[in-house]
Structures are given as structure tokens and as C-alpha cells.
C-alpha positions in Angstrom: 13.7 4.4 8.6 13.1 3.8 4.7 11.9 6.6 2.3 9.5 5.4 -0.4 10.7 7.2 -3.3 7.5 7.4 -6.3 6.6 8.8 -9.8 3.7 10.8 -10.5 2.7 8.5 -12.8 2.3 6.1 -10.5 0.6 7.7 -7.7 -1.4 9.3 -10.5 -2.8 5.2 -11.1 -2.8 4.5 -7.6 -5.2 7.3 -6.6 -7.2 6.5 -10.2 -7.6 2.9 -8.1 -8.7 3.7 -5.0 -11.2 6.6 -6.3 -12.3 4.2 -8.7 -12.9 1.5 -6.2 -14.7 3.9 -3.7 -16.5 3.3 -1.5 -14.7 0.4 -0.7 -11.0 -0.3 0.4 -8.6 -0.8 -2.9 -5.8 -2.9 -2.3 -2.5 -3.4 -4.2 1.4 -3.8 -4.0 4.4 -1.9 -5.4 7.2 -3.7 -6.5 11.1 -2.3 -7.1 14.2 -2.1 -5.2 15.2 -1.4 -1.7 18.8 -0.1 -1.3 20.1 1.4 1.5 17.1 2.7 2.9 15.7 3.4 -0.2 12.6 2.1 -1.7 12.2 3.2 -5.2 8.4 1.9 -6.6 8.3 1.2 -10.5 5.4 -1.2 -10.7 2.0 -0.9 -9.6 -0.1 -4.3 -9.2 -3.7 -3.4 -8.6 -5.6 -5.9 -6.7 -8.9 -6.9 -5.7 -10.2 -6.7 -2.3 -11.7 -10.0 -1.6 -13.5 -9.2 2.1 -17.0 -10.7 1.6 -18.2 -7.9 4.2 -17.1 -4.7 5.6 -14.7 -3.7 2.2 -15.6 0.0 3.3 -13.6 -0.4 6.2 -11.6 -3.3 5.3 -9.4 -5.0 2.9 -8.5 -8.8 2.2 -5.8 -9.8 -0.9 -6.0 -13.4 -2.1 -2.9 -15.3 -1.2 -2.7 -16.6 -5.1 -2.7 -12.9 -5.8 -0.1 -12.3 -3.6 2.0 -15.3 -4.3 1.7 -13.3 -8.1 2.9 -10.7 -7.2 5.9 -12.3 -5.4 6.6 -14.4 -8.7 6.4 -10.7 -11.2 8.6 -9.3 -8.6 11.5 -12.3 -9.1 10.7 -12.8 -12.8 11.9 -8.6 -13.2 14.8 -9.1 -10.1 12.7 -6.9 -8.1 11.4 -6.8 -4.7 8.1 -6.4 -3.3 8.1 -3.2 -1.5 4.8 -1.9 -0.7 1.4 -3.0 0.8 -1.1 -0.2 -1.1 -4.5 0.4 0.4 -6.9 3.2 0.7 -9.4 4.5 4.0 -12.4 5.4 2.5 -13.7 8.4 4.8 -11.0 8.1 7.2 -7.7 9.4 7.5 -4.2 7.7 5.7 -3.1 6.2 8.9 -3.0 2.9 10.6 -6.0 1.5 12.2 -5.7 -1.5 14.7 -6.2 -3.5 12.4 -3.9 -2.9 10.2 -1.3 -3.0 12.6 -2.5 -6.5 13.7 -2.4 -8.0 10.2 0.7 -5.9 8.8 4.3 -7.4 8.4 7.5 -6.0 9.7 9.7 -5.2 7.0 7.4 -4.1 4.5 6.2 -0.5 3.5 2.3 0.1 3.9 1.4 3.2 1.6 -2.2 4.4 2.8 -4.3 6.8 0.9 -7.5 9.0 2.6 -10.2 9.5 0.4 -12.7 11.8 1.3 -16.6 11.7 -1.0 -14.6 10.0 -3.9 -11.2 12.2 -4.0 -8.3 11.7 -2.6 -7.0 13.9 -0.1 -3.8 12.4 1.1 -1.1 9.3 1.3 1.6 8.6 3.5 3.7 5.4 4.1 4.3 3.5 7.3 6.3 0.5 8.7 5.7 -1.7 11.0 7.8 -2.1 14.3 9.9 -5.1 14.5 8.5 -5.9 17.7 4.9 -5.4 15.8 3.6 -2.2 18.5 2.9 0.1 16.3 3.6 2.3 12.9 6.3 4.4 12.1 5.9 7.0 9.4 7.9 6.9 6.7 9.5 10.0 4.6 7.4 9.9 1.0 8.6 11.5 -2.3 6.9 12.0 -5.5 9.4 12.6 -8.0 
């Protein structure tokens, strides 16, 4: 089990992204390091949600964006750590369908917000064998 280790400052711009981007799903990734079960975020890479429909309930990067985000992450020896979304209106946890389009491997940080605000984030990862989510322990420093 990994603990995603972040500053305020950056959940303080992550939350800015999602409750700017409500009523729709914001989308992003979190690049640092990962070290014996440690996943310490120092980057935030907004990104835009490209799902043509449904972006209330839904989210869809671009694979150039990702493939960008990949290439920041090398360029600074880092890794790319975390999947960032936010559930408009619903709670920060999994839905089926992020389960069925999620990686193993890979941290998923959700946020809820709730008429604009956010009320919550936790962080998840994927079972190797892909059944479900496992929470993971979350610190703001």
C-alpha cells in the first residue's frame, strides 16, 4: 500500500481546478517520486477533459497530453505518480468505470465536489488483478 504524501499548495491548485472546471470532470496528473511506498507529488499538470459528452460524469485525457506528461516527468527524473480527477456531485470514490479504464500501479487521487466546493479527496489504487480499489493513506503536509 503506497501513501501519497502532498503540499497544501498543491492541493490548494488542484481543488482551484476541479471547482473551476465544475460542473464537469477535471482531469490531471501528478508527477514526483515513488520510494519505498512513498509517493511524494511536486508537480501538478492540469489537463483538459476531452469527452465530447457526459464530462459531468466522465473524464477523457488526450493521449498526446499524456505522452506530455510522461516526457516533463523524464525531462525532471521524475515519475508520473498520480491520475487526478474530480466527481462532480458524487462522492471521491471509484465508479465502475473508473475501475474499468484505471491502471494497476498508478495512484488515482479523486476529489468530491459538492454545488461548486470541494468537500473531500482521497487516493486509490488499483488491484493488480484489476477487481477493485484500494484506498490509499493521504497526507497534506
Amino acid at each position: 500500500m503506497t501513501t501519497l504524501l502532498l503540499t497544501e499548495d498543491l492541493i490548494q491548485r488542484i481543488q482551484a481546478h476541479a471547482i473551476q472546471e465544475y460542473p464537469y470532470e477535471c482531469c490531471g496528473f501528478l508527477l514526483g517520486t515513488l520510494q519505498n511506498g512513498l509517493a511524494e507529488a511536486l508537480e501538478y499538470l492540469p489537463a483538459t477533459n476531452q469527452k465530447p459528452d457526459e464530462r459531468e460524469r466522465r473524464f477523457l485525457i488526450d493521449p498526446q497530453a499524456y505522452q506530455e506528461a510522461e516526457d516533463r516527468a523524464d525531462q525532471k527524473d521524475l515519475s508520473l505518480i498520480s491520475i487526478v480527477h474530480s466527481h462532480p456531485d458524487h462522492p471521491d470514490q471509484p465508479s465502475e468505470f473508473d475501475r474499468t479504464h484505471a491502471w494497476p500501479g498508478i495512484s488515482y487521487l479523486i476529489l468530491a465536489v459538492q454545488r461548486g466546493q470541494v468537500v473531500g479527496q482521497r487516493s486509490w489504487q488499483l488491484k493488480d488483478d484489476r477487481s477493485a480499489f484500494v484506498q490509499e493513506t493521504l497526507k497534506i503536509l
